[in-house]
Every structure is written in structure tokens, then in C-alpha cells.
C-alpha positions as CSV (number, residue, x, y, z in Angstrom):
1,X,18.5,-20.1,168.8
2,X,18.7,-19.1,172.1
3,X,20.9,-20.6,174.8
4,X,19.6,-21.4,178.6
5,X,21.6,-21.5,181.8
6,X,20.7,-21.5,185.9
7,X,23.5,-19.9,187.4
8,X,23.1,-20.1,191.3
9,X,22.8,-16.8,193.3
10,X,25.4,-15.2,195.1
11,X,26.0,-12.9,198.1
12,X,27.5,-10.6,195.9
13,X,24.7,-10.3,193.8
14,X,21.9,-10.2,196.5
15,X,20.8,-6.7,195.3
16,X,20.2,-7.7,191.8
17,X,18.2,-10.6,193.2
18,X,16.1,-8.3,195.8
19,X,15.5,-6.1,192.5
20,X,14.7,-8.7,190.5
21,X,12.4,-10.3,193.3
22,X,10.3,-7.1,193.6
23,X,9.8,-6.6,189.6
24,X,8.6,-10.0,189.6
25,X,6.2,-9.6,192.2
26,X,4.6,-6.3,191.5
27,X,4.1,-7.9,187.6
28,X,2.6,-10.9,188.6
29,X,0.3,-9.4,191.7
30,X,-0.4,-5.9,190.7
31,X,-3.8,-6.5,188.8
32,X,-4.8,-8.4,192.7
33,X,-3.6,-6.0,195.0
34,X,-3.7,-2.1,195.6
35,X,-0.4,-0.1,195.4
36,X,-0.2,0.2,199.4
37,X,-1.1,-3.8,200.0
38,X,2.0,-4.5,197.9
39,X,4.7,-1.8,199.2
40,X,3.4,-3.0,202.4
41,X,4.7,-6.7,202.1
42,X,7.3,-5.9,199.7
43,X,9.1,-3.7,202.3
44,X,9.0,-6.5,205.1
45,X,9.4,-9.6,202.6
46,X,12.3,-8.2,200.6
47,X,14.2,-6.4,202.7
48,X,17.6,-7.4,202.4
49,X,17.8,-8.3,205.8
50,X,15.2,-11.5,205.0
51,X,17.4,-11.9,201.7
52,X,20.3,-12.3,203.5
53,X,18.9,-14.6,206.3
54,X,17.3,-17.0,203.2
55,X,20.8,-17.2,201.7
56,X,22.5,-17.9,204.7
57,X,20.1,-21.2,205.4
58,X,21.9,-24.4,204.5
59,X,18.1,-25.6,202.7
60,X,17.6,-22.8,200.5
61,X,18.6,-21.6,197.4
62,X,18.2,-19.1,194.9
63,X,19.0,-19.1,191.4
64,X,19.1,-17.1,188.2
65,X,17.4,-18.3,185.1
66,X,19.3,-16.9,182.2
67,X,18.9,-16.9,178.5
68,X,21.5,-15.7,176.3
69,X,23.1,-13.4,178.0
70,X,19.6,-11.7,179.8
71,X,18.6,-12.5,183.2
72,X,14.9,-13.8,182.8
73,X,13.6,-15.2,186.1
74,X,14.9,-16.5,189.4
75,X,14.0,-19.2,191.4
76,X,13.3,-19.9,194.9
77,X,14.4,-23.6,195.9
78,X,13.9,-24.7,199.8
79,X,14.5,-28.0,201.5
80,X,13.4,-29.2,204.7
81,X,15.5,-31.6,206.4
């Protein structure tokens, strides 16, 4: 049996979560876009610059889906106010 936690993201580990970000975007969008579309938007949407600017906003956070001990997704959660 596997176990399941959501551990929130931290600063520290902002570039595991740009890493992460990008593998999970090029799986889920590759078969839509062509290889230049994609580095394209991927160098202006995950730059750690935008990261960092996201995790600094008091309305959004990121987390870490884990199970076991293996990352296996991350979430984006934002809250207008």
C-alpha cells in the first residue's frame, strides 16, 4: 500500500519545482505543440524569475504531491482576494 502526502513548496526547493514544472508540461503538451512553440513559452513561463515572483504572492501556492517517498505531481493553487 502506498502512502500519500502534499507537502507545500519551498523557496529552497524552487529548482526542483521549476524542473518538475517543465517535465510536466512538455509530457502533457508535446503531442500539441512543436519543439520550438514549447521552449518558447517554457523559457518565459518558467524562468525562475516568474517562480520566484509566484511564491512570493501572499494568494498563491505551490505544492508537492508525494507518494511514498517519490515526488509525483505538483500543484498550482491561487486565490484572489
Amino acid at each position: 500500500m502506498s502512502l500519500f502526502a502534499i507537502k507545500s513548496c519551498q523557496l529552497e526547493e524552487i529548482d526542483h519545482l521549476i524542473t518538475l514544472s517543465k517535465e510536466t508540461y512538455y509530457q502533457a503538451f508535446k503531442a500539441f505543440n512543436t519543439r520550438e512553440n514549447m521552449d518558447h513559452y517554457v523559457k518565459k513561463a518558467f524562468s525562475k524569475e516568474q517562480f520566484l515572483a509566484e511564491m512570493r504572492d501572499q494568494h498563491t501556492s505551490f505544492y508537492f504531491g508525494i507518494v511514498t517517498s517519490n515526488e509525483m505531481n505538483l500543484s498550482l493553487i491561487t486565490a484572489s482576494g
